[in-house]
N, C-alpha and C positions, 0 to 999 in steps of 0.2 A: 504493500500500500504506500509507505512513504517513497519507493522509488519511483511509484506510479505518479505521485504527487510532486515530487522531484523533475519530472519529466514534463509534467503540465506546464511548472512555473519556470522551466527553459523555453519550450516553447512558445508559451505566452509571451516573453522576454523576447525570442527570435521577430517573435508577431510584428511585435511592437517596434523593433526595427525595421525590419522590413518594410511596415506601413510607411514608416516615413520617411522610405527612400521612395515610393513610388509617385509618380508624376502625378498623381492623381491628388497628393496632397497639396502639392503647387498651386494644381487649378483649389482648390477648398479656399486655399491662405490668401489666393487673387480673389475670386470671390468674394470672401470674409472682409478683405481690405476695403475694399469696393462699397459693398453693402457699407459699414462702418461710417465709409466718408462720407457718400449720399446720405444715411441716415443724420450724420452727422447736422449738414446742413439744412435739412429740410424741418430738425428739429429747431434749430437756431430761427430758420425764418419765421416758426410758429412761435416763437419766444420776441420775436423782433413784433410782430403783428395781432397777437392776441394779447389781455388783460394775463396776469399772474392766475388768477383761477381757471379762466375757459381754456390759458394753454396747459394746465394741470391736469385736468378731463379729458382733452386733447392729444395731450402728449403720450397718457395710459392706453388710446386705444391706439393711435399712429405704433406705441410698442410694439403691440401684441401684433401690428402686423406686419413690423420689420422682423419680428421676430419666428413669424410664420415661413419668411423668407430664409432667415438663418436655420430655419428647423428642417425647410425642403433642402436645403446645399448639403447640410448632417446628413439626409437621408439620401440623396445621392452620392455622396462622399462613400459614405458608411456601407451603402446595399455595393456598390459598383468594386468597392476595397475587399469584400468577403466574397463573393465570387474569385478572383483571379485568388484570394489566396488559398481556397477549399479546391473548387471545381479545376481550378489552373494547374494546382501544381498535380493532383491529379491523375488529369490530361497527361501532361506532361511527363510525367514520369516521376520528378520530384520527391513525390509524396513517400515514394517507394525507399529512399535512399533514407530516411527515417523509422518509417515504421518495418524495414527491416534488422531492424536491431532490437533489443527486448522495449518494446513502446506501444503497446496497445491502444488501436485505432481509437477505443473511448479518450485516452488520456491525451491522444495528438491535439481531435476535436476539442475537446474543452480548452485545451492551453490555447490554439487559434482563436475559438471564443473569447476569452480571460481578455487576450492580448488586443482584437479587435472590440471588446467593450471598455476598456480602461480607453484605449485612442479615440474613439467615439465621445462615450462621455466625458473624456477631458476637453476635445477640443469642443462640444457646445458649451460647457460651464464656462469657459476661460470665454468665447465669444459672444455669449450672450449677457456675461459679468463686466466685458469690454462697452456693448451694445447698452447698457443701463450705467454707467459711468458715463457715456458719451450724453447720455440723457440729462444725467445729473448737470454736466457742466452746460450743456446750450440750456435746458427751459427749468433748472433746482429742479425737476423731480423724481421723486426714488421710489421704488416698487413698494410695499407695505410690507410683502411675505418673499423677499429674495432668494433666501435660501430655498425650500418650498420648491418654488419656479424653478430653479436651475435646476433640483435632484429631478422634478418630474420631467424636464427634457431631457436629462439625460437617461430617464427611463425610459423613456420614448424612443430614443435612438437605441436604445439596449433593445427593446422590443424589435424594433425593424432590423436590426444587425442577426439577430435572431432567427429571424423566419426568413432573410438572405442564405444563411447556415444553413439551414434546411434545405431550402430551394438548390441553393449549390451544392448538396449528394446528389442530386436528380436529375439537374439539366447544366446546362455548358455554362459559363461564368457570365457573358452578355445578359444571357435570357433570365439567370437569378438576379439578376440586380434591375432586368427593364417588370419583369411581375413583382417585386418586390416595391420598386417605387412606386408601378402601379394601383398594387393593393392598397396604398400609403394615403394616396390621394385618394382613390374610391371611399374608404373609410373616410376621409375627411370631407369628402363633397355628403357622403350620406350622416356626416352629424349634423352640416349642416342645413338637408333637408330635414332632419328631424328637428332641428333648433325651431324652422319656419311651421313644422308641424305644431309643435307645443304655442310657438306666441298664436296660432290661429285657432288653436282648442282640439286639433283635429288627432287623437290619437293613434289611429293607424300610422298617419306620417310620423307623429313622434316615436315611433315602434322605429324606426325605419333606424334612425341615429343612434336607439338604444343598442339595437340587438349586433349594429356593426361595431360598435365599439366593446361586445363582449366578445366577439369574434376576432379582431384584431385591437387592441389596448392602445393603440397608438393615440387615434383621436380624443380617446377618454383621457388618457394622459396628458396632450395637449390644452385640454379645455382645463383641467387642474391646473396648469402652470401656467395660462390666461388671467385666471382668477386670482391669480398671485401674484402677479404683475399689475394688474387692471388696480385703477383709481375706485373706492368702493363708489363717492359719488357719479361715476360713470354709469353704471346699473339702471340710479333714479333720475339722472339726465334723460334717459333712452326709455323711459317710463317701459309700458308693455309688451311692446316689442323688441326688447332687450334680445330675448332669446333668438330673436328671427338676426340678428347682427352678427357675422361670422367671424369677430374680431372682440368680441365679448363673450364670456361667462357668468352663468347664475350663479353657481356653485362651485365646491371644492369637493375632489375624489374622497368616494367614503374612504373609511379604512377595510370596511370589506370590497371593495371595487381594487383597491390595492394589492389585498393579498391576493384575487382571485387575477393579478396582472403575473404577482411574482411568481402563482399557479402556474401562469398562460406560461411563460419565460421556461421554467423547470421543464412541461409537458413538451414543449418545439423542440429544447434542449434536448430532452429524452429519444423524442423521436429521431432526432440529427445521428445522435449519437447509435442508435439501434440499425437505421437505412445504413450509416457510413459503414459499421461496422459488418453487413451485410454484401456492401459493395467488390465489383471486382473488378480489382485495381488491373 
């Protein structure tokens, strides 16, 4: 067992280099910069041209959706980085030049996990912790629940890094990271038809939001670290159609909506780890 676990926290460590020699984190850091700077300014202009309070209210939902953009670059950062390094090496041959030596396929898989979820979620906390400091200095204002925010996006990317892992025992490394981000968005466009079903009363559509986000945790996760971020008097600005706004939240993740995420995470896990093991190489 401890050699087994020896062998995980190499390769998690291998991961973890390797991720950030690929080119793919290049584009992430251009990207990241980018977002930052535009966000930058367009925060300053709402601090130049709004009152102290309406750019307060203001400012919390313009967040949540620069940060919706940093949350989509993670999830193609992340989905497109765990393909080439499951499915790829693989392919390739790679995979082989390890796991023939005493290294069981479950222990390679998880130390690739470990490694690609520490990368993942450092790089949204460090950019979404940059992206609310940027805030701070153009319009003073600071999220209420920051911590909170950060851990739920980086569960979020933990979630979709996840079910990439999976997709990549299965199929070639393009195609887990292009279903991967697609599921990503699907769940997000179906909370937000469930958002417009609840502010109109209509609960079939609000069904619509609930049952994709038990299905994939991502969205549910997202909308927790909205609410964390979000100015509380933005809510009762937005009076009753708060929920129908894709860029606000009612609520915060229960704590059973949580555990039944770190369920979800275990079960994909489980499965990765049973296909891989299964696979022939």
């Amino acid at each position: 067992m401890s050699h087994q676990l020896r062998s995980t926290g190499v390769i998690a460590l291998l991961t973890l280099r390797e991720a950030a020699r690929r080119k793919v984190v290049l584009a992430l850091a251009a990207l990241t910069v980018l977002l930052l700077g535009l966000a930058g300014w367009g925060f300053w202009r709402l601090g130049a041209e709004l009152t102290s309070g309406e750019a307060r209210v203001a400012a919390s939902q313009v967040l949540n959706l620069v940060l919706f953009g940093l949350s989509l670059i993670a999830a193609l950062g992340t989905a497109f980085l765990t393909g080439p390094t499951v499915a790829g090496e693989t392919e390739s041959g790679a995979a082989l030049a390890v796991l023939a030596r005493p290294v069981r396929r479950s222990a390679y898989l998880l130390g690739k996990w470990l490694g690609l979820a520490v990368f993942g979620g450092t790089y949204v906390v460090v950019a979404a912790f940059a992206l609310c400091l940027v805030v701070l200095w153009a319009v003073g204002y600071w999220p209420p629940d920051p911590v909170a925010g950060l851990l739920l996006l980086a569960g979020q990317t933990v979630v979709l890094l996840t079910l990439a892992l999976l997709l990549s025992t299965a199929v070639s490394p393009m195609a887990s990271g292009v279903v991967a981000v697609g599921l990503f968005g699907a769940t997000w466009i179906s909370g937000v038809v469930g958002g417009v079903g609840s502010a109109l009363g209509n609960e079939g559509v609000a069904r619509v939001g609930e049952v994709s986000r038990v299905v994939l945790p991502t969205d549910g996760l997202w909308r927790g670290a909205m609410h964390a971020f979000q100015d509380p008097t933005a809510l009762a600005a937005m009076g009753q159609g708060a929920e129908a706004f894709p860029f606000l939240s009612v609520s915060s993740p229960t704590p059973l909506y949580l555990l039944w995420s770190a369920v979800w995470v275990a079960m994909v896990l489980w499965v990765a780890t049973t296909a891989f093991a299964r696979k022939d190489l």
